[in-house]
N, C-alpha and C positions, 0 to 999 in steps of 0.2 A: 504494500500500500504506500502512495505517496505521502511523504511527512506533510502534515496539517499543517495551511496556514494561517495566520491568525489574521484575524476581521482587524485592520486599522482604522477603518473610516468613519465605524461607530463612537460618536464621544461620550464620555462619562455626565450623561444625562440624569436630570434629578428625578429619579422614578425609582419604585417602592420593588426591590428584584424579589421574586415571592420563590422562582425555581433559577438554577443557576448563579455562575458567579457574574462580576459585573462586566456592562456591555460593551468594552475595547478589549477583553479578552473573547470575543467570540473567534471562533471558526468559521472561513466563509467556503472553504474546498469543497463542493457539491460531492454526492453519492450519484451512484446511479440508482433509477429507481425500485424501491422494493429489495434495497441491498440487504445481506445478511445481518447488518449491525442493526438495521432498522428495528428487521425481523425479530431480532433475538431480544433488543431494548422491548417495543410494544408488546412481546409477549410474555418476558418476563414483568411487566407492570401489569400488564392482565392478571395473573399468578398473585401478586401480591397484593392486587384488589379483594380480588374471591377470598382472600385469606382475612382482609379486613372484615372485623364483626360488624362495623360501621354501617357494612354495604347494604344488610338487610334493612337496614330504615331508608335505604334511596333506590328504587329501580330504574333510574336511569343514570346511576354508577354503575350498578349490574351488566346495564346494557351494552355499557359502552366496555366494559370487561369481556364480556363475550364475544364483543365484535371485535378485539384487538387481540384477543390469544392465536397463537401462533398457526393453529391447523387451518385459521379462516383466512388468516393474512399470506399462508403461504399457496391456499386457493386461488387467493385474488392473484396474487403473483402470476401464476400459471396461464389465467385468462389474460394478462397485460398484454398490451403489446411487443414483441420477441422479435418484429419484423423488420425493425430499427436500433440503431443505437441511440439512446437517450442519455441525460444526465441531467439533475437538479438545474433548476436556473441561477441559484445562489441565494441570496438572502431572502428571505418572503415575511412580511407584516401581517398577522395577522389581526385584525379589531373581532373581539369576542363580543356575543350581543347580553343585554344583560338579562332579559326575560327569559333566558333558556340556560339553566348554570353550566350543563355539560357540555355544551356546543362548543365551547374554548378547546376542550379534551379532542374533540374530533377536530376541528380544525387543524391543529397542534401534530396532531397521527399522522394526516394528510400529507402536512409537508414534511414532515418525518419520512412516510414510505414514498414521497416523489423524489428525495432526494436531496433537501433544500434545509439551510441553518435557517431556524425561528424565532424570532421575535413577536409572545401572543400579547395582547395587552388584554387583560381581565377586568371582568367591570368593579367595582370600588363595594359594591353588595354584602359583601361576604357570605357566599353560597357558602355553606357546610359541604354539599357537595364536590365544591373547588379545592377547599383549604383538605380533602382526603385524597384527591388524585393528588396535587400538588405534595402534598408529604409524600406519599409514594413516591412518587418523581423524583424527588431530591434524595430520598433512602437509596433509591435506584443508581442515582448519579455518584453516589461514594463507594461502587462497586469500579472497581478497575476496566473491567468488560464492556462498560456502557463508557466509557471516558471519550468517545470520540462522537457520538450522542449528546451527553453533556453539554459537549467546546461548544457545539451546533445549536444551543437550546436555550432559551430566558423567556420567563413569563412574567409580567411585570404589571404595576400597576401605576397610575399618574390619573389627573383629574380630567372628564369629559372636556372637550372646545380648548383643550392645552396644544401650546404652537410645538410640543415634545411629537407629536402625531404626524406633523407638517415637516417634522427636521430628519424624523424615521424616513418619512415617505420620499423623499428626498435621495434616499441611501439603496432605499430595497429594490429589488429586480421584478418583483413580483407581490401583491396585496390580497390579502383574503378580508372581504369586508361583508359585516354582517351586522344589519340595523333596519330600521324603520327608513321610510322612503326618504326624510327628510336629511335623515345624518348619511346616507347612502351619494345622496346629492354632494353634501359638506364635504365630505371625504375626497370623491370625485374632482373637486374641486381643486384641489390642494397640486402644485407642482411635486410631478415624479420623473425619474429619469425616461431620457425617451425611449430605452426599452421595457421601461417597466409593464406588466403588465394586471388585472385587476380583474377578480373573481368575486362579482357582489351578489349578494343573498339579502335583497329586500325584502321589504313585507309584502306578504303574500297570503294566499285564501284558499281555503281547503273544505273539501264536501265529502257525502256518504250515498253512497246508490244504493238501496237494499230492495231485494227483489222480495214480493208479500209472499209470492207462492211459496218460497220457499221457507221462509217464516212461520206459516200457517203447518208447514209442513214438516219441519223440524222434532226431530225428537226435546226432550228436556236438556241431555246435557249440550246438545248444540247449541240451547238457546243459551244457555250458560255460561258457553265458550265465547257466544256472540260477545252476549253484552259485559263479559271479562276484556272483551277484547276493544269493545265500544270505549269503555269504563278508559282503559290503558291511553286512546288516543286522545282522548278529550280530558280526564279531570287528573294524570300525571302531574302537566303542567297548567290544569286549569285554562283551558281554551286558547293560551297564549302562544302555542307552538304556533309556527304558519302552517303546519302539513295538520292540527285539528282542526274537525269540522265544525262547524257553523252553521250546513245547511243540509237536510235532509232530503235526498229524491226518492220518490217512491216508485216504483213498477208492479202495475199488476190493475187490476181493476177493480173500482172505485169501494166494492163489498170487500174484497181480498186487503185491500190498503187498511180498513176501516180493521180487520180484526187482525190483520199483522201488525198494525198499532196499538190495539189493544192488548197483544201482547207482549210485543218487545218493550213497551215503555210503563208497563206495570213492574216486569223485570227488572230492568235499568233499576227505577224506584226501589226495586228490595234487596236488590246488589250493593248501591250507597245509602242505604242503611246500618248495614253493615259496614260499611268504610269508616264513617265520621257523620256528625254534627254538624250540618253548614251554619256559621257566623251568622247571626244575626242582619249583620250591613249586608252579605251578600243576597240575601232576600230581599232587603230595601232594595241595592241595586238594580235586580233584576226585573223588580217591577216595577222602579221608574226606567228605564231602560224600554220595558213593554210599554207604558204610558207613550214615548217620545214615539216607541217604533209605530202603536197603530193610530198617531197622530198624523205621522207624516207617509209614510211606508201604507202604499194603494193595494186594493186585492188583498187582505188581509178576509180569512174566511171566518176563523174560530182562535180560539185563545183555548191551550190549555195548561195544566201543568198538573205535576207528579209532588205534592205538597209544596216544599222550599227546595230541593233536589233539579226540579228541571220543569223550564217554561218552552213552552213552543207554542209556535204563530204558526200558522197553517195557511196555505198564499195558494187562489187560484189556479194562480200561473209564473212564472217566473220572472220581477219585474227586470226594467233594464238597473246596474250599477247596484245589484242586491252584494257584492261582496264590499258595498261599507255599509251595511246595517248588520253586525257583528252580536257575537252574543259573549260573554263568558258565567264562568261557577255555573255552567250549565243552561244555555239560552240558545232556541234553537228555531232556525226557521225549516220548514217541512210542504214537500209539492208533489203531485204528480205529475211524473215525465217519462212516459213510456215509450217512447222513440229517443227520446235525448235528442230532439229538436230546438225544444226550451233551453236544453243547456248550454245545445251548439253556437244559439243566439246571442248569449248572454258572458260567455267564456271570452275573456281577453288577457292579456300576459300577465294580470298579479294571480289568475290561479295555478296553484302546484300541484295538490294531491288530492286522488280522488281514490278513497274506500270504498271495495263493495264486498257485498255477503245476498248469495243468489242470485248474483249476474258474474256472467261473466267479462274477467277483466280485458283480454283482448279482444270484445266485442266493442265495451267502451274505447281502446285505445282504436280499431278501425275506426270506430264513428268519429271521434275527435282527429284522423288522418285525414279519411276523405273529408271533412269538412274542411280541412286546410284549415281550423281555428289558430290564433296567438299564443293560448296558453295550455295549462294541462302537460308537466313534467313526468306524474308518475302517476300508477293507476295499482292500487296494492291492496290484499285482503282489509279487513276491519280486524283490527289489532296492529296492524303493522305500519301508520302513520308517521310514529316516530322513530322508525327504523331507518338512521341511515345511513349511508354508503360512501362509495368512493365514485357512483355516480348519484348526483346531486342537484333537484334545479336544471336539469338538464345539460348540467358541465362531466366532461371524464374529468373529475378533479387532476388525476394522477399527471393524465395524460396534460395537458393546462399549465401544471404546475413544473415542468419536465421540458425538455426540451430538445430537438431531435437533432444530430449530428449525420449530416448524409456524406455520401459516397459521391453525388454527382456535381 
């Protein structure tokens, strides 16, 4: 292996280092991607998450343990592309979003197995989630084995709208940016070098297609599994992921909708009863929330809800710009669309993921091809919303992040 050289260009910036030593010691010498050092760091951290007792009160530490041990990372590997030579771009920024605490951890993995030294900056929150990968991390990094991971590695912290963002951006080859439309803008904004390049993950809106027949038609523990898995997309992170839903499609006919509603959402109801207690405020919210939405928001059929657990509006038809009448702690709009005609109308580039259970999902992604629509990234069972990968948003992260060295 070539001796490591060290990052000079980073300065000894005023920021809060959470993993790693300070930022003019970094290493800027790219990997190629999916290298064995990669490999062997993210799955020895996988190993020493599973080991943390911690984990069972977070599953989406869990998750992201699972998706980083070494048998899945060395899959993904396999599927990469082999048919080029690549290698890391060199440095990459990444800005972690703050309504989702893991998303740093995956980020972070990314440019890890592309090949690329990191720079994450963590939102100022203090997820419990963060500060247990992060110890890992750093336990990991006083292993001799991981020293060349390490040189390459710093998670750090500094205050939102800080010109420390602007002096990074300035440095890096490459940017992973993840925020709301508005700081996605800011960011964007900011002079980078002119090769740099920018991988952003706005805000975005996410739905559920569930077919009645098959509801109606389900055994007990399938419906169990559903709405385990319903439960997983939506109230993990309490409706704040961009891949939970928000809006319900129903298929089947108007009898069949009428009693696969009245089953699935009875369920739902005695699954988070068993979860928790929802706050107080969050019932205030929801039904002012419902007040504004069938003040303004047309086609509104019925109102109902499953105590303080979960409100749903029930629409006609599908109006135009329904993904900013939003819900969270369980607020949901619900339609019939059995062609996905409705949805093909209504679909432009802030939708990402669409859930289903009793349809199938490459029926949905033909329909949203031949319509030639804007948006619609990913199309994944019901449970599997916040599942995510090395594709993303419709980016090969890997592939993105890497960069090809030809022959001709």
């Amino acid at each position: 292996m070539a001796a490591a050289i060290p990052m000079k260009r980073v300065p000894d910036l005023s920021v809060e280092v959470i993993v790693g030593s300070q930022l003019p010691e970094m290493v800027s010498q790219p990997l190629t991607p999916y290298s064995s050092e990669a490999i062997s760091f993210l799955g020895a951290l996988s190993i020493r998450l599973f080991a943390n007792p911690s984990i069972r009160l977070y599953p989406d530490v869990a998750a992201f343990a699972y998706w980083c041990r070494r048998s899945n990372l060395t899959r993904l590997s396999r599927s990469f592309d082999t048919q080029t030579r690549r290698i890391g771009r060199g440095l990459v920024l990444h800005i972690a979003p703050a309504n989702v605490p893991v998303n740093f951890a995956f980020s972070l993995a990314f440019g890890i197995l592309a090949g690329n030294a990191n720079i994450v900056r963590i939102s100022e929150s203090n997820h419990p989630q963060a500060t247990i990968i992060c110890g890992e991390i750093s336990d990991l990094f006083r292993d001799p084995k991981h020293t060349r991971i390490a040189a390459m590695t710093r998670v750090i912290k500094y205050p939102r709208e800080h010109e420390i963002t602007a002096e990074l951006s300035r440095l890096c080859h490459a940017r992973v940016l993840w925020g709301g439309d508005v700081t996605i803008n800011h960011l964007r904004s900011m002079i980078t070098s002119p090769r740099c390049i920018d991988i952003c993950f706005p805000d975005r809106y996410s739905l559920c297609i569930l077919g009645a027949e098959a509801i109606n038609a389900a055994d007990e523990q399938a419906i169990d599994n559903l709405v385990s898995g319903f439960y997983n997309d939506v109230f993990l992170l309490d409706q704040n992921a961009c891949s939970s839903p928000h809006l319900v499609i129903w298929q089947g006919s108007r009898e069949d909708v009428d009693n696969a509603m009245s089953r699935f959402w009875p369920a739902m109801e005695h699954l988070l009863s068993t979860k928790f207690v929802p706050p107080a405020i969050h019932a205030v919210d929801k039904y002012s929330h419902l007040c504004s939405v069938a003040i303004r928001l047309k086609g509104c059929t019925s109102i109902s809800r499953q105590q303080n657990y979960i409100y749903r509006v029930r629409l006609e038809s599908l109006p135009e710009k329904i993904e900013n009448y939003r819900g969270q702690h369980g607020f949901f709009f619900e339609a019939i669309d059995n062609d996905l005609e409705g949805l093909k109308s209504i679909v432009d580039d802030r939708f990402q993921t669409v859930t289903c259970f009793g349809v199938s999902p490459q029926s949905i992604i033909d329909s949203i091809i031949e319509a030639g629509v804007n948006g619609v990234d990913r199309v994944v069972p019901v449970g599997k919303a916040l599942d995510i990968g090395v594709i993303w948003d419709g980016y090969d992260i890997i592939g993105t992040l890497s960069r090809i060295i030809s022959e001709q």
